[in-house]
C-alpha positions as CSV (number, residue, x, y, z in Angstrom):
1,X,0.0,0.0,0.0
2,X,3.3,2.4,0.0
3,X,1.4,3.8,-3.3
4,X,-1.6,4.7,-1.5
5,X,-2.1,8.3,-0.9
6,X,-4.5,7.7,1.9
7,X,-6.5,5.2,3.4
8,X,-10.0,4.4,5.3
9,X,-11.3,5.7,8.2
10,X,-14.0,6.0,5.6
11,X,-15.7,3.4,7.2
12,X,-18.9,4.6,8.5
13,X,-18.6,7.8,9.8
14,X,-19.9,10.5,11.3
15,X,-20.9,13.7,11.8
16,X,-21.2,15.0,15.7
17,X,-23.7,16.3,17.6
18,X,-22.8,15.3,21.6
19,X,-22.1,15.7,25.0
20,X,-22.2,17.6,27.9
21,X,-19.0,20.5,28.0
22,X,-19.6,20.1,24.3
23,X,-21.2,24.1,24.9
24,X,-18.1,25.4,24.5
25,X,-17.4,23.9,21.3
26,X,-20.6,24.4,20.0
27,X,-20.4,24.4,16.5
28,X,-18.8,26.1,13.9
29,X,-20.6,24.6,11.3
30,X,-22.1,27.6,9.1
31,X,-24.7,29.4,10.3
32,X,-26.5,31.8,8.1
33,X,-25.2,32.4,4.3
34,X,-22.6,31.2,3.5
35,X,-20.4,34.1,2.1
36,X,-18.5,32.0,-1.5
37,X,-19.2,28.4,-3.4
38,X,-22.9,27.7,-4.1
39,X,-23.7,26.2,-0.7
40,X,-25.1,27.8,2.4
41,X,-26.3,26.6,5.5
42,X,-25.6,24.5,8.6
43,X,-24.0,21.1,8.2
44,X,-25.5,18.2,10.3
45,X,-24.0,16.5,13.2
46,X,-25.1,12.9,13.7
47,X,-25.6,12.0,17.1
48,X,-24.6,8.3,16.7
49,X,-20.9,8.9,15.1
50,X,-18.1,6.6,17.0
51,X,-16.7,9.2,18.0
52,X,-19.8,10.5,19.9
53,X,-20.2,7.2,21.2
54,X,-17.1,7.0,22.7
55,X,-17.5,10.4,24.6
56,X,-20.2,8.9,26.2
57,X,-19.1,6.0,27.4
58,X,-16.3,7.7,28.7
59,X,-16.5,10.8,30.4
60,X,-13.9,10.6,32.9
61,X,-11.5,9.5,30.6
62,X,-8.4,12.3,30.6
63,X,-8.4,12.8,27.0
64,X,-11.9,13.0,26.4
65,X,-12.6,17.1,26.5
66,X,-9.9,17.3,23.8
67,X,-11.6,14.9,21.8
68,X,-15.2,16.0,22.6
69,X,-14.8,19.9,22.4
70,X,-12.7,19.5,19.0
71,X,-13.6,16.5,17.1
72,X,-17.1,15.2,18.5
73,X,-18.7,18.7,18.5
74,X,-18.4,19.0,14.7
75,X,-19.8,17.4,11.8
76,X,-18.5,14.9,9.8
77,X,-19.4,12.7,6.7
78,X,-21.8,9.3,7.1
79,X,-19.8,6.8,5.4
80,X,-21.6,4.4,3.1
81,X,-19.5,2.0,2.7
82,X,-21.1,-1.5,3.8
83,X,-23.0,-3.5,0.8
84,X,-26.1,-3.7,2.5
85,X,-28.9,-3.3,-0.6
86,X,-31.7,-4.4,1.2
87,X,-31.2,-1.9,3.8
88,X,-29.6,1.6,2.2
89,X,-32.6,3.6,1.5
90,X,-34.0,2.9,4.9
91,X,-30.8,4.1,5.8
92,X,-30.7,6.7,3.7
93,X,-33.7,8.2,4.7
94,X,-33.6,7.9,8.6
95,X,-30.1,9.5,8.3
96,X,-31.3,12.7,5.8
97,X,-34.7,13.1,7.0
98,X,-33.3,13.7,10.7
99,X,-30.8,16.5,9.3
100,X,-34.2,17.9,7.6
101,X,-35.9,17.6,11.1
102,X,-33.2,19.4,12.4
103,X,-32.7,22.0,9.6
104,X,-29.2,20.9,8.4
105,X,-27.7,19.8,5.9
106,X,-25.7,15.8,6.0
107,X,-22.7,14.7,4.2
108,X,-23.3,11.1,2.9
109,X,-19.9,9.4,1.7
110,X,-20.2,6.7,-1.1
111,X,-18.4,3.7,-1.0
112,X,-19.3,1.0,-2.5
113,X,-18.1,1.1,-6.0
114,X,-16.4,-2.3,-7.0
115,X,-13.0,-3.0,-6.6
116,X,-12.1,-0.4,-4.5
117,X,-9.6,0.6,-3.5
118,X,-7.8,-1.6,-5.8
119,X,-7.9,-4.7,-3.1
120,X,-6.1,-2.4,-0.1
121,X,-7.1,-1.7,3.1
122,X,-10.0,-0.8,2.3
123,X,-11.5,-3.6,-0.4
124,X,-14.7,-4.4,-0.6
125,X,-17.6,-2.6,-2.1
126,X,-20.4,-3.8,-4.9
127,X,-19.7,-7.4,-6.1
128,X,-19.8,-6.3,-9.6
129,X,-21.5,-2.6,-11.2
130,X,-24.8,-4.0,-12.0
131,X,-25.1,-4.6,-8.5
132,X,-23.3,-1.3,-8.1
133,X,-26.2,0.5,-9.9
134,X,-28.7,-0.9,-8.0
135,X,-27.3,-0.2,-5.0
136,X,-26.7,3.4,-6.1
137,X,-30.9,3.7,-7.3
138,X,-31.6,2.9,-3.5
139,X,-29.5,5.2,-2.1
140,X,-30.9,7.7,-4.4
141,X,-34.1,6.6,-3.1
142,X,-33.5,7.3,0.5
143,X,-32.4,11.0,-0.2
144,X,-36.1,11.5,-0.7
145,X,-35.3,14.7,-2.7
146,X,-34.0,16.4,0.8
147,X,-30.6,18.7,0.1
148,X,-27.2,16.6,0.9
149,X,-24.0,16.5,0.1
150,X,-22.8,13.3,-1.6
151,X,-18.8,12.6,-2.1
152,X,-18.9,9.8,-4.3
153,X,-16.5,7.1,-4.1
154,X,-12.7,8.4,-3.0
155,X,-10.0,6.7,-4.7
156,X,-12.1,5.7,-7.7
157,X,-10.7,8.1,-10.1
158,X,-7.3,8.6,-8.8
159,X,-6.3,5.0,-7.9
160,X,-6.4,2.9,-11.0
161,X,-3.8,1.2,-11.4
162,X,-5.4,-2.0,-10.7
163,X,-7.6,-1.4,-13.6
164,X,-7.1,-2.7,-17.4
165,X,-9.0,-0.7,-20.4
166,X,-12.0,-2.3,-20.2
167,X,-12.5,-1.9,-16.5
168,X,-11.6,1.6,-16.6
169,X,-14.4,2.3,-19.0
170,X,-16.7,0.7,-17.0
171,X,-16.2,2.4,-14.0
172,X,-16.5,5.5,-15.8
173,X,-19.1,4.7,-17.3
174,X,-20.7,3.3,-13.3
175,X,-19.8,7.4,-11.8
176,X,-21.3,8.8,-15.1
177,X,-24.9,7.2,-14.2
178,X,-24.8,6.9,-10.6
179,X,-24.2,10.8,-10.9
180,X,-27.2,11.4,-12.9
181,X,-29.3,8.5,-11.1
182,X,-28.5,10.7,-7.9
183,X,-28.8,13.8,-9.6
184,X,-32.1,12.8,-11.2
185,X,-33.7,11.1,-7.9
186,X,-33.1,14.6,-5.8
187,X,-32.6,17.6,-7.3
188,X,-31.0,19.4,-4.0
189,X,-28.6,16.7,-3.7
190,X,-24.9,18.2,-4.2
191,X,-23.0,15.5,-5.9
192,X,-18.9,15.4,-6.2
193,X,-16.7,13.1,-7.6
194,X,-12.5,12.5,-6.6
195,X,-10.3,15.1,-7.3
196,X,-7.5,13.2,-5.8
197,X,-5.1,15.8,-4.0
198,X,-2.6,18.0,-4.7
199,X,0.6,15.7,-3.9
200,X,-0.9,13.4,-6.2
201,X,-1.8,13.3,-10.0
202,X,-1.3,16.6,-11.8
203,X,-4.1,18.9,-12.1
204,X,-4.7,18.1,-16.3
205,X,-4.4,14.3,-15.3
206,X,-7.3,14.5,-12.7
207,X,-9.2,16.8,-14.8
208,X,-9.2,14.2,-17.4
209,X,-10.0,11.5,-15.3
210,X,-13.1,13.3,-14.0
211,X,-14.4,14.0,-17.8
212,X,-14.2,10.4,-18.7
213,X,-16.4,10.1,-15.0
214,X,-19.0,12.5,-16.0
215,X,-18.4,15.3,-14.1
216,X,-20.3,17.3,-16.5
217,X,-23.4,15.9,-15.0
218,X,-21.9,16.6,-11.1
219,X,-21.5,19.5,-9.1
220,X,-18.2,19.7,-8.7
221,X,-15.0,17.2,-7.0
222,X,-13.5,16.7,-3.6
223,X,-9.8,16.5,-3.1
224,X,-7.9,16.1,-0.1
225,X,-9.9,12.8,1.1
226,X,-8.2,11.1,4.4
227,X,-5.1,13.0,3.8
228,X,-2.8,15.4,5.3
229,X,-2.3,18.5,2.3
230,X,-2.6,22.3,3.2
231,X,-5.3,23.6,2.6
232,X,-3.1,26.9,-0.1
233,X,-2.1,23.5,-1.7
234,X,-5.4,21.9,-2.1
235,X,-7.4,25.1,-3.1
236,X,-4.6,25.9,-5.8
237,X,-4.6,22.9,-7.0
238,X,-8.4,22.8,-7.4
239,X,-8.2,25.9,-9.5
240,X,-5.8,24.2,-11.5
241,X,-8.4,21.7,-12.2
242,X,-11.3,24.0,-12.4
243,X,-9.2,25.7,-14.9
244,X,-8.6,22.7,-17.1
245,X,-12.2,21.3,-17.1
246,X,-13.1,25.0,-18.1
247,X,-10.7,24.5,-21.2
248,X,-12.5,21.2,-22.3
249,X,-15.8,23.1,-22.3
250,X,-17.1,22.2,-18.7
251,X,-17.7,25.3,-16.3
252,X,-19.8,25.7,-13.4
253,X,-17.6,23.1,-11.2
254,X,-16.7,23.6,-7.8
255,X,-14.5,21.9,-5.3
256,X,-14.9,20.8,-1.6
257,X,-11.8,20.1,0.5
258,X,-11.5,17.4,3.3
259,X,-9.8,19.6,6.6
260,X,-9.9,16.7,8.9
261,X,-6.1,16.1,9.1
262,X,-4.8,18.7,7.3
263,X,-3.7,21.4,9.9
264,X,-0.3,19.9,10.5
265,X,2.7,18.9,8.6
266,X,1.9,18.2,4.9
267,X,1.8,15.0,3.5
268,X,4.7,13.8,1.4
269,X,3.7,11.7,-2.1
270,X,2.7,8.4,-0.8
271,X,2.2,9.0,2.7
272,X,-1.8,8.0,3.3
273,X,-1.8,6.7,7.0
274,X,-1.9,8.3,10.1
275,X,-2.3,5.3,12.6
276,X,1.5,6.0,13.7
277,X,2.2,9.5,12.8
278,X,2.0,12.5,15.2
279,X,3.3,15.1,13.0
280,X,-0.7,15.4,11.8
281,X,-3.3,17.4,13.2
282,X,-7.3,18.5,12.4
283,X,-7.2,21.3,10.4
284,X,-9.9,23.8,9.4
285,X,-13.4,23.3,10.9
286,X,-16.2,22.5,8.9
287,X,-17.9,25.1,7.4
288,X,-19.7,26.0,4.2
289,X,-18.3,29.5,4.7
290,X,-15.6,29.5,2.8
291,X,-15.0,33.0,1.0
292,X,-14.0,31.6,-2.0
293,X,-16.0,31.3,-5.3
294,X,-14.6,28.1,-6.2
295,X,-15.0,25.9,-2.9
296,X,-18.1,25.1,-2.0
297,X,-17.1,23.8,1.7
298,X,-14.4,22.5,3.8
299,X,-15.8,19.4,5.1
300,X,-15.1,16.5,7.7
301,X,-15.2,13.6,5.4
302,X,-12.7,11.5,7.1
303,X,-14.1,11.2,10.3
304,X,-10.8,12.1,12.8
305,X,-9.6,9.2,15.0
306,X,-10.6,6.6,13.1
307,X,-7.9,4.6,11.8
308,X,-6.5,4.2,8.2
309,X,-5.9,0.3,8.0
310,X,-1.9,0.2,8.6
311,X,-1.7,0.0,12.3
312,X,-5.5,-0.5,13.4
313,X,-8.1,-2.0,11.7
314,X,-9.2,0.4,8.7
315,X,-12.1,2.3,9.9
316,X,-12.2,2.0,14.0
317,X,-12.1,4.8,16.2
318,X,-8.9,4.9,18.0
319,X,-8.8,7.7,21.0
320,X,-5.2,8.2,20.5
321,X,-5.6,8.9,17.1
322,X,-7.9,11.4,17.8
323,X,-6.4,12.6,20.6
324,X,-2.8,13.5,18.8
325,X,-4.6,14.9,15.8
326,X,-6.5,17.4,18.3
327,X,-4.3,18.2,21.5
328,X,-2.9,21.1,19.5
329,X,-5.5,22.5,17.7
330,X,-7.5,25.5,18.8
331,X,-11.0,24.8,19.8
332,X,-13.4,25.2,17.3
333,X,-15.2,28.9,16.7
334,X,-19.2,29.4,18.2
335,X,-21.7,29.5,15.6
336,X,-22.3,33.0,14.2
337,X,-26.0,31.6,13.5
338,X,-27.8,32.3,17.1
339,X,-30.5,29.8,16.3
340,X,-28.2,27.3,15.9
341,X,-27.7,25.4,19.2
342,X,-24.8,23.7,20.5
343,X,-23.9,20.3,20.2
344,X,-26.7,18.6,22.9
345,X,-28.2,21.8,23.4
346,X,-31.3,20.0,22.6
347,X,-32.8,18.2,26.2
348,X,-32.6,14.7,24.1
349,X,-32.9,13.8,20.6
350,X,-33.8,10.4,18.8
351,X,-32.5,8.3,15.9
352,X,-34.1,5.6,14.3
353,X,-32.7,2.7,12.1
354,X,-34.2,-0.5,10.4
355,X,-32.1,-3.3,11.7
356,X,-34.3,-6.1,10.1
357,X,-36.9,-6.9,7.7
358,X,-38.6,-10.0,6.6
359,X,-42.2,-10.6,4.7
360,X,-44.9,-9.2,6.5
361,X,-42.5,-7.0,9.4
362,X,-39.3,-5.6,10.7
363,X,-37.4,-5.0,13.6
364,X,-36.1,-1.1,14.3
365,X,-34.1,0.7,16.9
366,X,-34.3,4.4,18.8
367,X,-31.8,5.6,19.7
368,X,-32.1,8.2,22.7
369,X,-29.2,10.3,23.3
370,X,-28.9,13.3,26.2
371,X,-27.8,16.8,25.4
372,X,-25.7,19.3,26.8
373,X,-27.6,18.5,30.4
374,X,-28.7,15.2,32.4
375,X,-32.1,14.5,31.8
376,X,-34.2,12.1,34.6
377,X,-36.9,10.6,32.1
378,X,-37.9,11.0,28.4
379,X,-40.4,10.3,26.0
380,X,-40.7,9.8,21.9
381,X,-43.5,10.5,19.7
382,X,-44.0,9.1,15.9
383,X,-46.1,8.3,13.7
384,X,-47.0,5.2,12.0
385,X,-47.3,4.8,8.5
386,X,-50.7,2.9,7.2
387,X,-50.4,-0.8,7.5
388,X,-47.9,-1.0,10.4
389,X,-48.4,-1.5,14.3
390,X,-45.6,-2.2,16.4
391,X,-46.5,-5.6,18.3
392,X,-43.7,-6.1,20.7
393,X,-41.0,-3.2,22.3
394,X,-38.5,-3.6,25.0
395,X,-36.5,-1.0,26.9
396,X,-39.2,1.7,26.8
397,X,-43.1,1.8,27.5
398,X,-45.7,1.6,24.9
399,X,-49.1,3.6,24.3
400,X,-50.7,4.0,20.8
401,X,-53.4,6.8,19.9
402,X,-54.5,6.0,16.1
403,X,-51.3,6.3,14.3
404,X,-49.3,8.1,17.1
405,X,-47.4,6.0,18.7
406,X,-46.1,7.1,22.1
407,X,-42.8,5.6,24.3
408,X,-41.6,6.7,27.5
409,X,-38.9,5.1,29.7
410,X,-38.9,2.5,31.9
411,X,-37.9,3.0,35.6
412,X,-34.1,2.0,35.0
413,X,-33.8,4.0,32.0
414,X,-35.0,7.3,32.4
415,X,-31.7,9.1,34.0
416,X,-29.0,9.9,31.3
417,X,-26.0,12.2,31.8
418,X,-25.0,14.4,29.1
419,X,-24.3,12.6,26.1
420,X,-25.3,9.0,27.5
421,X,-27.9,7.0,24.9
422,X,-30.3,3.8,25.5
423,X,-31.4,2.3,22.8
424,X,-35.1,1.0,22.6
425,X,-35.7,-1.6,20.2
426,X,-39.4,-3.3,18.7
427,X,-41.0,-5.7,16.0
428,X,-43.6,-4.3,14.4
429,X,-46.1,-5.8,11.7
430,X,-46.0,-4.7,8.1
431,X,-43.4,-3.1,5.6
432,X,-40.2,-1.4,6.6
433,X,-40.5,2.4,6.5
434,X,-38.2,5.3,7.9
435,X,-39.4,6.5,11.0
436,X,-38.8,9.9,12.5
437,X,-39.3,9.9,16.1
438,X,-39.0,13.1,18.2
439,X,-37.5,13.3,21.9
440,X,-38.8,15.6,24.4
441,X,-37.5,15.3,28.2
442,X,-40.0,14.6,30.8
């Protein structure tokens, strides 16, 4: 893997919304217009990252208000990256349609093209691109025409040399229509293919590659992926890009630019893991805000502290990773967007995932997760779609009104310190559909 510029960590991931001193840290994430690119708004941080989790379970832990103030307070990219057809759009959904709930907007990662990552740490994906595709028309099902951001499939263009003619084309021709199937499934879904990064392939190379990919059809590329490049670097070499596309008759593109480990030293040619390096630290916070024309946002995509594949298991979350990648960073600025609250500054909030499906029912999950202050006892409220009734629930107490559907705690549950989750779980009788419970303290 010496000629792989970068790594996982990409595994699922994350974007943060947590715990208890998490005030502080609150959340730069954009609030209000953003001032350059053609994105505005307030990026959304998911409350059931790993490294949210792991704040939570460990509060007393010495390097947990580094890693909870500067990493778990911001948000940070979902990562798609498990082939689980039968289950993505219900994913999908339950992930966006809380970041619509809460007025934000999520960054989904892709990962699942075929032969990724050319066999490396990070292998796995579709079995083949007919599988790929279909795969891809869920997930563009679950968007449910709600805005997101959608980096599709790092590596894929600038890591091919596993690839022969024929299977070059075909991937192109795989990014060209799961662009457009996205595209054309939700119209307020930002797409962006890889850019590479700037230590990488030249600027005319990339630019090339992301023609043949059909990035006349997308919004724009990311660069910078689970690397360790400046940010000068990565914005220059984006123009550079921008510039070339422009020359082959395609304008209108953008960039965004992973900052997740970017504020340290720079990243020589080759060097893609960070499971045993300390010279690397987070670098800008996420923000749509950029101030230039060109980038639409600097974003979290690989989600800090979790590890690359070399040392650790590609895509765990590590606290010493995190830790060294945040110890000297400044903490992270307020929002400038008063109605934005802080990470947890919510009294609880719920979210829900299908964990199983069969003919005639399912099996799903809340999860109920404290803010910024201990609660003693809480209670969700959904609705229920036509055609399902939940029959059996554990962890949590049951009361139905027509289609409302109403759970409070049970006597050993209702207590949770800032940050802490339970998770109730139920069967329920009919077909799998997103749910979108709400959370209110009691």
């Amino acid at each position: 893997m010496s000629d792989h510029p970068r790594g996982d960590g990409r595994r699922r991931a994350v974007i943060a919304a947590i715990a208890a001193a998490c005030l502080a840290a609150a959340g730069l994430v954009v609030g209000g217009q953003a001032s350059a690119g053609t994105l505005s708004g307030t990026l959304y941080r998911d409350p059931d990252s790993q490294v949210v989790r792991w704040v939570a379970a460990n509060p007393n832990d010495s390097r947990t208000p580094v890693i909870r103030d500067r990493i778990a307070s911001q948000p940070q990219a979902r990562w798609m990256s498990v082939f689980r057809p039968d289950t993505v759009t219900s994913e999908v959904s339950s992930f966006v349609n809380a970041a619509s709930a809460a007025n934000q907007t999520p960054v989904l990662s892709v990962y699942e093209i075929t032969n990724r990552d050319c066999g490396g740490a990070s292998a796995g994906g579709a079995p083949d691109l007919g599988q790929y595709q279909q795969w891809i028309s869920r997930f563009a099902q679950g968007l449910s025409g709600r805005p997101a951001i959608i980096i599709l499939e790092t590596d894929a263009l600038a890591l091919q040399t596993c690839l022969d003619g024929s299977e070059l084309a075909a991937r192109n021709q795989a990014l060209t229509q799961a662009v457009q199937t996205i595209k054309g499934a939700d119209p307020n879904a930002k797409v962006y293919l890889d850019g590479g990064h700037s230590a990488w392939n030249s600027a005319a190379e990339q630019g090339s590659r992301l023609k043949a990919a059909g990035v006349q059809y997308a919004d724009g590329f990311f660069t910078n992926v689970s690397n360790f490049q400046p940010l000068s670097s990565e914005a220059a070499y984006g123009r550079s890009i921008i510039s070339y596309l422009q020359s082959q008759g395609i304008s209108g593109k953008h960039q965004v630019i992973d900052t997740s480990r970017n504020g340290g030293s720079p990243g020589a040619q080759g060097d893609w893991c960070a499971d045993d390096n300390t010279d690397h630290t987070i670098g800008t916070y996420p923000t749509l805000d950029t101030g230039d024309q060109n980038i639409d946002g600097y974003l979290w995509v690989k989600p800090p502290g979790e590890a690359d594949g070399c040392a650790y298991s590609a895509g765990s979350f590590v606290p010493d990773l995190a830790y060294n990648l945040a110890r000297n960073a400044p903490d992270p600025p307020t929002s400038s967007d008063p109605s934005t609250p802080p990470p947890g500054g919510d009294a609880c909030t719920a979210t829900y995932q299908t964990v199983n499906s069969w003919g005639g029912g399912f099996q799903g999950q809340v999860t109920v997760t404290a803010g910024a202050s201990a609660i003693n006892g809480w209670k969700l409220t959904f609705s229920l779609p036509s055609g399902v009734s939940i029959n059996q629930l554990w962890n949590g107490t049951l009361t139905t009104s027509g289609s409302t559907a109403t759970v409070t705690n049970t006597s050993w549950n209702g207590s949770l310190a800032p940050g802490a989750s339970v998770e109730v779980g139920f069967t329920a009788t009919g077909t799998a559909t997103s749910l979108s419970p709400t959370c209110t303290s009691s």
